[in-house]
C-alpha positions in Angstrom: 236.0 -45.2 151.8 238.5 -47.9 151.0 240.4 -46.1 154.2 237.0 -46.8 156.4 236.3 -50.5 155.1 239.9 -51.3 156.5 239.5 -49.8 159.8 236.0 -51.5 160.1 237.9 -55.0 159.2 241.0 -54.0 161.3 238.1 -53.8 164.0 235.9 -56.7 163.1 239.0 -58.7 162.9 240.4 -57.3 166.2 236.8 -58.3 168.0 236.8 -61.7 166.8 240.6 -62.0 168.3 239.8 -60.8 171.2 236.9 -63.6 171.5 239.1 -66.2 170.0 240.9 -65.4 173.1 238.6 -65.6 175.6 237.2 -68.9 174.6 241.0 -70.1 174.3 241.1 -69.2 177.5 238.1 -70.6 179.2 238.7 -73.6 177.2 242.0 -74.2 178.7 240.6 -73.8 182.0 237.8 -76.3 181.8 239.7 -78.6 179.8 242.4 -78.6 183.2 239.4 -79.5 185.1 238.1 -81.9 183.1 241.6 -83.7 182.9 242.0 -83.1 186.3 243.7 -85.8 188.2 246.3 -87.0 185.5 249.2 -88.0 187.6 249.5 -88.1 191.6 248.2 -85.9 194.3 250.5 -85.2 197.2 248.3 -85.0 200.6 250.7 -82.9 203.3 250.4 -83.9 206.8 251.2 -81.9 209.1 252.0 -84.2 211.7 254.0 -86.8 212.6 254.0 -90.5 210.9 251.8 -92.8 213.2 249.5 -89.6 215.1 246.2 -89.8 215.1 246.1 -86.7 212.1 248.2 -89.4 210.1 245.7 -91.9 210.6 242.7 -90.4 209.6 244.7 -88.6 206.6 246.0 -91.9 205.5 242.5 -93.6 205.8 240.8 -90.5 203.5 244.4 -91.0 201.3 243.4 -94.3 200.0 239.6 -93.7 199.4 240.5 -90.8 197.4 243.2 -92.7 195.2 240.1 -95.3 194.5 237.4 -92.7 193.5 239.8 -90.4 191.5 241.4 -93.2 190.0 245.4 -91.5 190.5 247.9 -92.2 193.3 246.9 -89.9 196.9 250.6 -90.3 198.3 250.9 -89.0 202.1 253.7 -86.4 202.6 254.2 -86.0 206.2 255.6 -82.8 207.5 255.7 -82.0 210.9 256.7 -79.7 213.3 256.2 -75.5 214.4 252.8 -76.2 215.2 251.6 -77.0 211.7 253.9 -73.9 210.7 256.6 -76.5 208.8 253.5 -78.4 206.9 251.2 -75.3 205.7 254.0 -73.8 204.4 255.2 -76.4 202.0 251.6 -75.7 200.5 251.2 -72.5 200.9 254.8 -72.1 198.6 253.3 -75.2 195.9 251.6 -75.0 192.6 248.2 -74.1 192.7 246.4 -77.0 190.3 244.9 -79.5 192.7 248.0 -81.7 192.8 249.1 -80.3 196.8 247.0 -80.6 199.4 247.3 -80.4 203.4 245.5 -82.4 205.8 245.6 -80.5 208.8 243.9 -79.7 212.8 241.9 -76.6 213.7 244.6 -75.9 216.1 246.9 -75.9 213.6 244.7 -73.4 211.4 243.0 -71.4 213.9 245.2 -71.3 216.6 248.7 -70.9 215.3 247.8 -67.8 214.0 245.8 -66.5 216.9 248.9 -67.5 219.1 251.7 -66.7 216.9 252.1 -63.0 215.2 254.9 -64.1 213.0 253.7 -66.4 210.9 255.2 -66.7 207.5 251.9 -67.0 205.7 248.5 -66.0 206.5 245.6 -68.5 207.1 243.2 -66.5 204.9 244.9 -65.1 202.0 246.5 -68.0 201.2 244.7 -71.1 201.7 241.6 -71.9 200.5 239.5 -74.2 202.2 238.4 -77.8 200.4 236.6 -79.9 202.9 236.2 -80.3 206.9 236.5 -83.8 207.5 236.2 -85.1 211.3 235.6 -83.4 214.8 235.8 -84.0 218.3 235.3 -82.0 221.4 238.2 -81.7 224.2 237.4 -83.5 227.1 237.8 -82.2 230.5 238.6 -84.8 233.1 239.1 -84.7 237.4 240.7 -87.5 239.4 238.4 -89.9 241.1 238.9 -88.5 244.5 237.8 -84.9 243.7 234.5 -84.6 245.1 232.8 -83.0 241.8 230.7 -84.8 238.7 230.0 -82.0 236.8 231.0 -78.5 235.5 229.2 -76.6 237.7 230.1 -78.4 240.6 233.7 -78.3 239.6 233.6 -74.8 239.5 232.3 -74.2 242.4 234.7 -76.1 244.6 237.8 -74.8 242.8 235.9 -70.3 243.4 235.9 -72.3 247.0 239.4 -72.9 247.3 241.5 -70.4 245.2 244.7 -71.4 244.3 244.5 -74.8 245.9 244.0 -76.8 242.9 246.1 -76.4 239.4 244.6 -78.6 235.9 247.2 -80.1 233.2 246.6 -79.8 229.4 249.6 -81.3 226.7 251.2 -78.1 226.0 251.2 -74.2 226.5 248.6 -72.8 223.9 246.5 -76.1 223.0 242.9 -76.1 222.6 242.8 -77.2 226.2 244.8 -74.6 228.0 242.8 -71.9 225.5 239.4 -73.4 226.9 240.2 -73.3 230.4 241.6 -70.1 230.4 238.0 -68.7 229.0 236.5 -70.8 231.1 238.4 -69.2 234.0 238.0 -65.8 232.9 234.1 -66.2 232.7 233.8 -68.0 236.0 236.7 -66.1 238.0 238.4 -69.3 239.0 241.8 -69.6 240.2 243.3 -72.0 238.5 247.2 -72.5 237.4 247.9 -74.4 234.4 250.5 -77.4 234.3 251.4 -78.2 230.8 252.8 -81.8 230.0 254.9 -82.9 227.3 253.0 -86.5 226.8 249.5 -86.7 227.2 249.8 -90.2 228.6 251.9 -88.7 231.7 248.9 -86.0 232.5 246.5 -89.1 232.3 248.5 -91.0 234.8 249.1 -88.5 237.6 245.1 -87.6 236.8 244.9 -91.8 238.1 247.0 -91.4 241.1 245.5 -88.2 242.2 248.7 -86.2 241.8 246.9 -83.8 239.4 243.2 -82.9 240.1 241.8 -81.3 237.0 243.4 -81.9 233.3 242.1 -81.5 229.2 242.5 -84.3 226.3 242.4 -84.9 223.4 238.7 -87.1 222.6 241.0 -90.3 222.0 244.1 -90.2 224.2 241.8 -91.4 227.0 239.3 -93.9 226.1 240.7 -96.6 228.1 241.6 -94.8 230.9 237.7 -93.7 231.2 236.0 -97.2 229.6 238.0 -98.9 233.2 237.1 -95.8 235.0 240.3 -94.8 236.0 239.4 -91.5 236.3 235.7 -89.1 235.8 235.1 -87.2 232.7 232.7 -84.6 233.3 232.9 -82.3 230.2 233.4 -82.0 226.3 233.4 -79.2 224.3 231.3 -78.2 221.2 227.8 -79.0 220.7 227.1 -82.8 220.5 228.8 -85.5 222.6 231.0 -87.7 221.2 230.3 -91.4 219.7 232.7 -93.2 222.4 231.7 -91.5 225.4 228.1 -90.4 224.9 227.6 -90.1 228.6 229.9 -87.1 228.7 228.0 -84.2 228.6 228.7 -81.1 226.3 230.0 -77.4 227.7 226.6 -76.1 226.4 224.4 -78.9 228.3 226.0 -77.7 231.4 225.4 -73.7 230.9 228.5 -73.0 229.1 228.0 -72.2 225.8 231.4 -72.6 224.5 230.9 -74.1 220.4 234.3 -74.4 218.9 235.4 -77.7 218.7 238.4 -79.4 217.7 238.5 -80.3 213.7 240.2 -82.2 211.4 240.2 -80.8 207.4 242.0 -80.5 204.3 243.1 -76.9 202.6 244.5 -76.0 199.2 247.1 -73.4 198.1 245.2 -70.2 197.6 244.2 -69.8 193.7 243.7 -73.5 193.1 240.8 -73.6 190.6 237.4 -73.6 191.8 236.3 -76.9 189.7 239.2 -78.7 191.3 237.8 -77.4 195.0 234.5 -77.4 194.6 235.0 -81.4 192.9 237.7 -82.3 196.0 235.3 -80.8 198.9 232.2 -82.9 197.3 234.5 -86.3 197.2 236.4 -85.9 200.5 232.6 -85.7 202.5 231.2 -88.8 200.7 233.7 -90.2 201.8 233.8 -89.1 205.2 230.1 -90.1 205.3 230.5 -93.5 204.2 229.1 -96.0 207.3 232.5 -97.9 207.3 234.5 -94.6 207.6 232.5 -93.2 209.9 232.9 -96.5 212.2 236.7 -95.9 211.6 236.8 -92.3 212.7 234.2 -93.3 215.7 236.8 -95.8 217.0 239.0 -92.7 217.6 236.2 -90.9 219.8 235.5 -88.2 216.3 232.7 -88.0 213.9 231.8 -86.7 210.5 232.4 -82.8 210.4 229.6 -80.4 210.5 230.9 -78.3 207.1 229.4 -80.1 204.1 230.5 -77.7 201.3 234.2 -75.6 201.2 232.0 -72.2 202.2 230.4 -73.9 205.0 233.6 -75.0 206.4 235.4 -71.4 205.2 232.7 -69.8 207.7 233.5 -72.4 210.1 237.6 -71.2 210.1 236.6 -67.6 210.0 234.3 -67.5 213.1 237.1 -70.0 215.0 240.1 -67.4 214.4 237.7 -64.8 216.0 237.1 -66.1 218.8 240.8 -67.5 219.6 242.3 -64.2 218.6 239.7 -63.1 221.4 240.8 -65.6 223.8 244.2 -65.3 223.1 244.1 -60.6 223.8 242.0 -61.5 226.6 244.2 -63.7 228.2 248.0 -62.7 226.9 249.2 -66.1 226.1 251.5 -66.5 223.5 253.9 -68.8 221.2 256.2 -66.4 220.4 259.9 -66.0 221.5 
């Protein structure tokens, strides 16, 4: 008996350990939440000081630093197409104190476009909040006789080869689009890419190129003193500068990804600290005076509102430029 009673104690004993344990446990955990911010977060940008990703990181940086009461200090990294960035916070600690601020193209399209990637997208990120998007916009000199999709793409299946279109580089959002564009419509159409974006959108003035892709901001004055036509954006909902441009979609074209802006968090960061972050970062994005400070840049409030919304949103992009990128062969590797 006296054997018995100890092993009935030994297990009595062991079973309240074990709970001791567990509670120890999730009491840590909540109580890092709770504390959660208790010295400076480091938002990564990855981008260069003075771009219009720094901008709008730096404007969200200092709205942050008020509501969570802590230092938001801007980190910019650029470079490798986001690649330099990501992975500075794909390699930090995962407690909320690292963040990125990054583009879609950066998340979606690096990978689609590049095989070697030293992380991957899905497995070790996790996403927080989606914070601003905008539509490319597709533009055509003054003197080609066109104002509209259709239109355009019918004079250029009229006249193979005669025409080429500019985007800013080799594998941007642009070039991606009209490549699936051309593919759908069987237009003959080489691609020009430029180095600045201001250098496309003056030889788009003079006439010297036709056809050529933006960015939504790049070109607002060059289309508010009609310098040149903008017949197209892409995604669902025209933009809040140049609401007379109409969408892919409008124009029978249904083509729905659209340029983002958003902030990610090493993989494993605690699901308090995300689910608190995501919640913040779009009241803030939502705020009338931040959302006329994003408008001024030809963007809007994202259409993610929770970090699973705006996880969907990544997951059906990298489909469909994986897609783009088989069906078309273009790549960013050596």
């Amino acid at each position: 008996m006296k054997h018995l009673y100890t092993r009935r104690s030994l297990a009595r004993l062991l079973g309240i350990g074990l709970a001791a344990a567990a509670y120890g446990a999730c009491g840590s955990s909540a109580l890092a939440d709770t504390t959660w911010p208790n010295r400076p977060i480091t938002l990564v940008v990855a981008s260069s000081a003075g771009s219009g990703t720094d901008l709008l990181a730096r404007e969200l940086a200092q709205r942050m630093a008020v509501e969570l009461k802590q230092p938001v200090v801007v980190d910019n990294k650029p470079g490798g197409s986001g690649v330099i960035g990501t992975q500075a916070v794909v390699r930090a600690a995962a407690d909320g104190y690292t963040l990125l601020y990054t583009t879609g193209s950066n998340t979606v399209m690096a990978p689609a476009l590049m095989k070697n990637l030293p992380y991957d997208v899905t497995k070790d990120l996790v996403p927080v909040a989606q914070t601003v998007e905008g539509g490319v916009i597709l533009h055509v000199s003054n003197d080609l006789p066109v104002t509209s999709l259709p239109e355009l793409v019918k004079l250029v299946k009229a006249n193979p080869g005669k025409y080429s279109y500019g985007t800013w580089a080799v594998g941007s959002s642009g070039h991606l689009t009209m490549e699936w564009l051309k593919r759908k419509t069987g237009m003959d159409l080489p691609h020009v890419p430029y180095r600045q974006t201001n250098q496309l959108l003056t030889e788009l003035t003079t006439g010297t190129l036709k056809i050529g892709f933006t960015d939504p901001g790049a070109p607002l004055p060059f289309i508010e003193s009609r310098r040149l036509r903008s017949i197209a954006v892409t995604g669902v909902v025209r933009l809040p500068r140049t609401p007379d441009i109409p969408t892919f979609r409008e124009q029978g074209f249904d083509f729905e990804p659209v340029g983002w802006f958003g902030v990610l968090a090493p993989a494993r960061t605690p699901a308090a600290i995300v689910e608190r972050l995501g919640a913040l970062i779009t009241r803030i994005q939502n705020q009338p005076d931040m959302v006329k400070k994003v408008a001024a840049l030809n963007v809007q409030p994202a259409q993610a509102k929770t970090p699973a919304q705006f996880q969907a949103i990544i997951q059906r992009d990298l489909q469909m430029w994986k897609q783009i990128v088989t069906d078309t062969g273009i790549t960013l590797d050596n």
